[in-house]
Each structure stands twice: as C-alpha cells, then as structure tokens.
N, C-alpha and C positions, 0 to 999 in steps of 0.2 A: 863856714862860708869861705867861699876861697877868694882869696885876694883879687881878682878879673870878674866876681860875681859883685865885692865889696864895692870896686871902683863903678861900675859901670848903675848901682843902685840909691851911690852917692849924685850920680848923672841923668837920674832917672828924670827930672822935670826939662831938663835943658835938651832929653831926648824927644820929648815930648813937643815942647817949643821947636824944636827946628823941623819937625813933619810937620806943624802947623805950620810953617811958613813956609814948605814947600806943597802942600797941599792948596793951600790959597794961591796957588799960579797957576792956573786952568792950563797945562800944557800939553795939551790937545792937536796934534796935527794942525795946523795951519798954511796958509800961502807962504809959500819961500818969497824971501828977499835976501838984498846984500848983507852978508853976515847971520844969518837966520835961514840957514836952507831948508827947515821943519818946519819955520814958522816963527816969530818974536816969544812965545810963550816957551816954547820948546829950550828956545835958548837961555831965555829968564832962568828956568828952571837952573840950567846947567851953571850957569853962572855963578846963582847963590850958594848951590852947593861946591864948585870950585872956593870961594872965596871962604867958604869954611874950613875949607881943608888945609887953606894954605894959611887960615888965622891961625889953626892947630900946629904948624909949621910941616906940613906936606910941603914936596915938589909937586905942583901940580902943571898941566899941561892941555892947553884946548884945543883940539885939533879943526879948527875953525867952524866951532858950535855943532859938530856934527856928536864929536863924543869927549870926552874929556878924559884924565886921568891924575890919579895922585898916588905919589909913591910915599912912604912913612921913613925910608931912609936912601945912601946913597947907593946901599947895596942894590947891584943886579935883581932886578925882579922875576923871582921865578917861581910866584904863584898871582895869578888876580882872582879881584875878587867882583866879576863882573853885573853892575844895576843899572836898571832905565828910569828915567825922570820923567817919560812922557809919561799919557793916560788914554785911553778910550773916552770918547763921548760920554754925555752924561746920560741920558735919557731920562724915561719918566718914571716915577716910581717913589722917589728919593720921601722919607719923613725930614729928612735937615738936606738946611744948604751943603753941596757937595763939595762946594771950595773955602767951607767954614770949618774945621777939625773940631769936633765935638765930641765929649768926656761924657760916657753915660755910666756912670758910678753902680750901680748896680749890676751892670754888666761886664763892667770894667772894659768896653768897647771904645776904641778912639777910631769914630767913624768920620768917613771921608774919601773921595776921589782919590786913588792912588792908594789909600793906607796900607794894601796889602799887596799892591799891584803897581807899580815896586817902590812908592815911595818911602813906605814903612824899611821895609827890608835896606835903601841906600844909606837910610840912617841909622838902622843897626849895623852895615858894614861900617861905616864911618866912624860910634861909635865903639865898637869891637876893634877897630886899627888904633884907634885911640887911647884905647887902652893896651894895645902892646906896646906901643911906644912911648906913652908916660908911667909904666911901669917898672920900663927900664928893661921890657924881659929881653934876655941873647940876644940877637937874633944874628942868624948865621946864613938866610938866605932874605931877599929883600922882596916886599908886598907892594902891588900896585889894585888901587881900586880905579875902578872905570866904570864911569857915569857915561849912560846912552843917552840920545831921544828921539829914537824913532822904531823901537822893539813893535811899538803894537800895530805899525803898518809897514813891515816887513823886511827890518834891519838893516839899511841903506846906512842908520847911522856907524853900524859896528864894519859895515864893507866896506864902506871910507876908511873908518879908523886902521883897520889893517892891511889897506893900503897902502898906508904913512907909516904906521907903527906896526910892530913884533910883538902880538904876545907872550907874555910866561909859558912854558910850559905846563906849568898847572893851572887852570882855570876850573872854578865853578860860580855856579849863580844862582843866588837864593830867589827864584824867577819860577819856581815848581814848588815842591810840596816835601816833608821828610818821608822817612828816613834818607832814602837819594835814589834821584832819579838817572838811569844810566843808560835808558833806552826810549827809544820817542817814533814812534809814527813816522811817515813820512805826510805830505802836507801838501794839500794843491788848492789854489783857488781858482776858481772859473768866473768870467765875465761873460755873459751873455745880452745878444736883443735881437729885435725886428722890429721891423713896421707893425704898430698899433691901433684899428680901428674897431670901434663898437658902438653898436648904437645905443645900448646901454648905459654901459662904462665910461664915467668921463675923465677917472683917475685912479691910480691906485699907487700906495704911499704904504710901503714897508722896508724897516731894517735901515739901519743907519753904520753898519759896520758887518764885516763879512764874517767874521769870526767872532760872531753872537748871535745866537737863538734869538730869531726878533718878538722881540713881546707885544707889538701893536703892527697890524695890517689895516691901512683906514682906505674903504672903498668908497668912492662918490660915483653916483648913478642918480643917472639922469632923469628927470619925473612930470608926470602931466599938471605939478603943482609950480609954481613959480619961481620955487631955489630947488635945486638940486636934494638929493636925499644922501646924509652920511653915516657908511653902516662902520663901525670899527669892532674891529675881532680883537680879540684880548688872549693873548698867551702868558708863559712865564719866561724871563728871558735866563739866559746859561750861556755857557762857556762853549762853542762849537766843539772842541772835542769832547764835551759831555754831553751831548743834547736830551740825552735822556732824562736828566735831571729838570729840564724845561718844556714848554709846550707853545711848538712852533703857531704863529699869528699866521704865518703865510699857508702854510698847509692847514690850517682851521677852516682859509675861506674857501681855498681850491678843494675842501672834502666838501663844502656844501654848495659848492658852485654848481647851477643848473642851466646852465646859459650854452651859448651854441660856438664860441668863440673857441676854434680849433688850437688856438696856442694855448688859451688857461686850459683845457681840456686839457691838450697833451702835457702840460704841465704837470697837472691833478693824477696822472698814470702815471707819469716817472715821480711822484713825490707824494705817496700816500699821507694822510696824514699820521704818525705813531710810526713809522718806520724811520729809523735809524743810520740803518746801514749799508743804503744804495741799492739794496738789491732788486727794485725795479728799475733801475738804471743800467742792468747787467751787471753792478760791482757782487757787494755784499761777503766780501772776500774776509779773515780769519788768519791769524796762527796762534799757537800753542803762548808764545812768549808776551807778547800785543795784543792778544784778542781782537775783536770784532772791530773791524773799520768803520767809519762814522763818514754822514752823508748827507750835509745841511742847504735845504736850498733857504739862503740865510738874507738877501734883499732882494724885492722884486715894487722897479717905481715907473711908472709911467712921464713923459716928459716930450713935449714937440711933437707928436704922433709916434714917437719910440715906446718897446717896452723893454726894459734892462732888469735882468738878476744876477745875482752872485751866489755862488755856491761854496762850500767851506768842505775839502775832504780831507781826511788823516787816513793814512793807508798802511796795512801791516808791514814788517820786516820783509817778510818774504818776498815785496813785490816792488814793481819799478816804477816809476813817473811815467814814462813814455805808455806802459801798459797801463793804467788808468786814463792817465789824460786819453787815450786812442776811446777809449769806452766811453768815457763821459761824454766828448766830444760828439762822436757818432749818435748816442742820443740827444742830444739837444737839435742838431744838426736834421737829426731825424723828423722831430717833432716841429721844423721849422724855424730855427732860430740862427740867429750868425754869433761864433761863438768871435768874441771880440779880445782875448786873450785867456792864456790857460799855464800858468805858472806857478812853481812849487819845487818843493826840495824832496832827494832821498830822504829814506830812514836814519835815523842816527843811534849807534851802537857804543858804550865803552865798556871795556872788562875790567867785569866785578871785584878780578880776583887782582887786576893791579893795586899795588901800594899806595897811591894816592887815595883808591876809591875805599880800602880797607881802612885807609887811617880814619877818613873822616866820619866811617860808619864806626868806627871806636872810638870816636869822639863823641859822638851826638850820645852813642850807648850812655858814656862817662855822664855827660852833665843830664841827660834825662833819664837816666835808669831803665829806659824802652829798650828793645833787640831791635838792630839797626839791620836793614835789608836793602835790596837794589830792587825796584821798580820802574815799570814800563806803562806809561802815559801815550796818549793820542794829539794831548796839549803840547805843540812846540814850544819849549823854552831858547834863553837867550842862545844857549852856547850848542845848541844844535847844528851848525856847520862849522863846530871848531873839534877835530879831533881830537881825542880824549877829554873832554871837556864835560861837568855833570852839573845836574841842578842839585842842588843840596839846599832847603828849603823854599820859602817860609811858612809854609802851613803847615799844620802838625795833624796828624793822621786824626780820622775824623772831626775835621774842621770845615768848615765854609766859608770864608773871608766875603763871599760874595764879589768877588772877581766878576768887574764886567757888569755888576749889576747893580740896582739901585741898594744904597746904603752900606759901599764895602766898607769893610771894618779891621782891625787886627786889635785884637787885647793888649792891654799895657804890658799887661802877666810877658805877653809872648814877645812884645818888642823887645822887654830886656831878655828874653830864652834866647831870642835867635840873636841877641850880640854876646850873648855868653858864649856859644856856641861856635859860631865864628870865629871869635877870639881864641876859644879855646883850638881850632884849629888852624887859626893861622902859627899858634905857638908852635901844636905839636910838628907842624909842614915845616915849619921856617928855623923853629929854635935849636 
C-alpha cells in the first residue's frame, strides 16, 4: 500500500463526515442577495468548505461567494483542481432524505444529493491536497483547488472568478467520468412560449431543470365533473446529454395527444416520442469523434395564459452555435412559438497527445490497473470553456452515480479511488 493510499484510508471516516455536512446544505440555485449572488445555500456551501481548507492550513480566498479557492502552499499555482458545491433540484423518486448522507452497507453506497455531483468529488480533492501536503511530498510547482456554485445553471460562478483571478495553467475537473475526458459537445439551451388557450387543458407542469430528462409531465383538464381531472405521465428521468438512457414525460404525452391545439400538435412533430437526436427538428447532425447529437425538449409549463419550454442540445465538433441555433429557432418559430432566448457554448477540444493529458492517463493506469484513454462526451463539464482544460473523473467506466436523479450515490470504495488518484497526480504534475 503506498504511503498516499495509507494516509488517505487512515481519513476514511472524517471523509465521509465532511460530505455529510456538505450534503445536508440543500445548495440549490436560489434568489441572489447581498453576499449570496446564487442564493444563501450556495454560499453556505462555499463557506464550510473554505473553512476546512484553511483549518488544514490552505490559503484560501472568496471571491465574493461566487467561487472560492485554496492553495496548499505559497508556490505559484500551476495546476487546479476545479469542483462545484452547488446541486440540481431534488425531484421525486428519492428512497432516503436527499439532504441526509446515508451508508448502505451492503452496497457500500454513500447516497445523497450532490454525492457524485460534485460534492463527493470536492472532498476527494480536498482530501488528495491534503495528503500532499501533510506528507511533506516535493513539491516544486504549487496547487490550487477551487470550489464553484453555480456549475449546474450555467457557470456565472467560474466567469466571475476569472474575471478577478488567473488560472493555472493546468486545469482539470473530476465533474465527468474516467479514464479522461478531452472532448465535449458543444451545448445550447432554448427558451421558448406563446400565448396559451384550450378549452380543454387547464395546465400542464413539466421539468424543473433544463438539462434533465423530465420524469413527470402532470396534465390537468378540465371536466363535466366538479374538480378538474389530473392525468400524470411518468418517464425515467437522465442526464440531457444522455437521454437515451431515460424516457421523456413530455414526449410521452405529446405521442398520445389527440386534441386539436395547433402548438401541442406542432410540438408532437418536432419531438417524437423515442427520438434523440433532433432530427425532426432539421438537426440530427453526427461526426466520427462525438457521435450523434442530442435533442431534449426537456420543460414545458403552462402559466398566466403562457406556455414556455426549454429545450437541452449538445452538438457535434464539427458544427457551430450560430448553425444550430438558426435551425432550432426557425422550427419553433415555425410551429408558432417566440423563442424567448437561445444560448450556448462551442464545442470544446484538448489534445490527447499533450503532456498533461498523457501524465494523468498514466496516472489513473498506475493506481487502477485499467488502460487509460481520452473520451468524447455530449455532458458539458466544468472546464469546458477553459482551454486545455479536461475532466478527469469521478465516475469510473461503467458506473451510474445517478447524476441528476433520485438517489445519487458514490461508493466509499470510490471516494477514497478518486482521492488516491488525484493525489497521485497532483504529485506526479507538481513534484
């Protein structure tokens, strides 16, 4: 057992304790106030884990609760190690409280809002720093971790922070999946509405976040009985760049919708149920490196005689924002609707064959014994608009942490894998 697997196994409960106490802070988007531009939770989060870093004796630094950072020494930082504190909604589904961290022993599952998304992961970085510097190893260039909170609604935290601050040249983010991720989709969200009348339809209540497969579409229609009638469609909910893996609520009811209302209609045409990947929308676009584009019409709510949807796309390398959004656009537009915003980032590329990305796929090889490879995802992670910048875990090749969905989880097995791992290459990066 090597010395960085010894320390870190000796830590194993007090790793444990400090995801449950970041887990039990619902830090979920909320209304900005003074000091809290995310929202109080978002901040809380940031907070407690600042104040651990700097019990560890970190420099740490708040860049006014937007993102924070802790460096392990006074050397120049020139790698980080970038995690987010916030979380997606909870939704419904959940067996245990989502903001209670729960030990299922037979499973060896530490479930929980956040555990794998990215709570678990900030506290194996944390962790993993921790153990370079009370180890005493070289170190000959200096680490900064940085704590977000606002990754999951569209990194406002991280474009503030480097506004104020510079990062390292080296960056990666345990915010993806192993061996390492070095190539990503590009990413567009659509907001659409119109004016809403039916004499049918007195509501319709889907999707509470745009980039998730919604699992409940709840229609109320109106009846010759004295309350209303509530029909609810039941999907499985998933990560919008995977939606395969789920089964959309919203296209469930628009395939068995028979009614006369020319928006759901044209709805129900550009978003069959079981299709993927836009291609009744004119996308449905493809390359070699990325494969198949993904194409979620991901909320659709009724509200004041309005009807509003969001839509979730990830688009191949090959192609540009302006050329989708123009197609998206024109279908909706087509079908009736005012698109009410329509933004999103390029694709994002690093090469394989640089030194950083090589070290850390000889890293992960070392402590897992697995063949370490560069992988192309549809899921935007953190460091998606930081050139050269890669995900490099925390989910380990066929895994499901259930990201986004009721009951996420990460193993114990794994919380201490991915700060062995970490550790091990902040050593070989830095020492």
């Amino acid at each position: 057992m090597t010395e960085i697997r010894k320390y870190l196994e000796a830590h194993k409960q007090e790793m444990i304790d400090l995801l449950a106490e970041l887990v039990a802070i619902p830090s979920i988007q909320g209304k900005a106030e003074e000091g809290a531009p995310f929202g109080r939770e978002p901040a809380r989060a940031l907070e407690v884990m600042l104040k651990k870093c700097e019990e560890a004796g970190f420099k740490v630094d708040n860049v006014e609760n937007y993102a924070g950072s802790a460096d392990i020494s006074d050397l120049p930082a020139e790698l980080a190690v970038l995690t987010h504190l916030d979380v997606v909604p909870v939704g419904s589904g959940w067996t245990t409280d989502p903001f209670v961290l729960r030990y299922e022993a037979d499973t060896d599952k530490l479930i929980g809002r956040g555990a794998i998304d990215d709570k678990g992961p900030a506290v194996a970085a944390f962790f993993a720093a921790r153990a370079v510097k009370e180890l005493g190893l070289p170190l000959k260039k200096g680490i900064r971790l940085i704590f977000g909170t606002n990754e999951e609604n569209g990194s406002a935290d991280l474009a503030y922070y480097r506004k104020k601050r510079e990062l390292p040249p080296m960056v990666f983010t345990p915010d993806g999946e192993y061996p390492l991720i070095n190539a990503e989709k590009g990413m567009l969200r659509v907001y659409f509405s119109s004016d809403f009348d039916d004499d049918e339809i007195l509501e319709i209540q889907a999707g509470t976040v745009i980039n998730a497969v919604p699992q409940f579409c709840t229609v109320t229609m109106d009846s010759d009985e004295d309350e209303p009638v509530e029909a609810v469609y039941e999907g499985t909910s998933a990560h919008a760049s995977t939606p395969e893996k789920g089964e959309n609520a919203i296209t469930q009811f628009l395939d068995g919708y028979s009614g006369e209302n020319m928006l759901l209609c044209g709805l129900a045409e550009l978003f069959p149920h079981g299709e993927f990947n836009g291609k009744n929308c004119g996308l449905g676009f493809s390359d070699e490196l990325s494969g198949d584009m993904t194409c979620v019409l991901s909320m659709l709510n009724t509200e004041n005689g309005r009807i509003y949807g969001g839509i979730d796309i990830r688009f191949p390398l090959d192609r540009k924002k302006a050329e989708i959004s123009s197609i998206i656009c024109g279908a909706l537009e087509s079908a009736g609707f005012t698109v009410d915003s329509c933004e999103g980032v390029e694709p994002h590329c690093t090469d394989e064959n640089s030194t950083f990305v090589q070290t850390l796929l000889k890293t992960y090889e070392r402590v897992t014994g697995e063949k370490g490879r560069c992988i192309a995802i549809g899921g935007g992670t953190y460091v998606h608009e930081i050139e050269g910048g890669v995900a490099f875990g925390a989910e380990f090749p066929n895994e499901d942490g259930h990201m986004h969905s009721p009951d996420e989880f990460i193993t114990a097995a794994n919380l201490l894998k991915n700060a062995e791992i970490m550790a091990e290459a902040i050593a070989e990066l830095c020492c």
